[in-house]
C-alpha positions, 0 to 999 in steps of 0.5 A, spaced: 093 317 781 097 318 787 103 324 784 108 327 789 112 333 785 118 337 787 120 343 786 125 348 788 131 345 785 138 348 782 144 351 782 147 355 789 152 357 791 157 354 797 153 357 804 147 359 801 139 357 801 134 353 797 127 351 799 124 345 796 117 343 795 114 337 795 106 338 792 102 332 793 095 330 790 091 323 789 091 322 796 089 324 804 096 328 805 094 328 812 094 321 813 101 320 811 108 321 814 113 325 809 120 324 808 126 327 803 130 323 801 137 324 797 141 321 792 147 323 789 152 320 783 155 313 785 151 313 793 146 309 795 139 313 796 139 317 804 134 319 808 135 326 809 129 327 814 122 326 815 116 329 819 109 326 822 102 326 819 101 332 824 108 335 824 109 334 831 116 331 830 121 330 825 127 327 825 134 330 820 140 325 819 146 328 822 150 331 816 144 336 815 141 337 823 142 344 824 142 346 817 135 343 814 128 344 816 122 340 815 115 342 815 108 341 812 102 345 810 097 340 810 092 344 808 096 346 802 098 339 801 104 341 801 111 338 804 117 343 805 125 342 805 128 349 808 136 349 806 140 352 810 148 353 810 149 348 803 155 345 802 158 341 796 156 334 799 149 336 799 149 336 791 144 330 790 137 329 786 132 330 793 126 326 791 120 326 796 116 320 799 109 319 803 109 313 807 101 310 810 103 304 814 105 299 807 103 304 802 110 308 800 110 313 794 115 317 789 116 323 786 121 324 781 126 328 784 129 334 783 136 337 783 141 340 787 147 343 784 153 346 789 158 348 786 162 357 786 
């Protein structure tokens, strides 16, 4: 049974820092490709960024480049979402995701609040 389950989540202030982890079991973490994503209230799920099986390149949408930070530990199982410089827009619930080629799975999100 395939589980992805993130962590880190919660309330910061305008300007500050989270780190998010993505724990995942039940698959080869190393075979997959992994991805944050996130949804706030009203809008449609973002792809927020995404890194390679090895963690050789990674990809951020525009709105958080510069400010955000993916990386992996495949040992670990692990996938990580370093975030910087936070700003009220980036409030959502981030969810985690593993992709191999048709295979895609989920985890249950977890959220982001900012707000002073």
């Amino acid at each position: 049974q395939v589980q992805l389950v993130e962590s880190g989540g919660g309330l910061v202030q305008p300007g500050g820092s989270l780190r998010l982890s993505c724990a995942a079991s039940g698959l080869t973490f190393s075979m997959y490709a992994m991805s944050w994503y996130r949804q706030a209230p009203g809008k449609q799920r973002e792809l927020v960024a995404s890194i390679t099986r090895d963690g050789g390149t990674t990809n951020y949408a525009d709105s958080v480049k510069g400010r955000f930070t993916v990386s992996r530990d495949n040992a670990k199982r692990t996938v990580y979402l370093q975030m910087n410089s936070l700003k009220q827009d980036d409030a959502a619930v981030y969810y985690c995701n593993a992709r191999f080629l048709q295979l895609a799975y989920w985890g249950q999100g977890t959220q982001v609040t900012v707000s002073s």
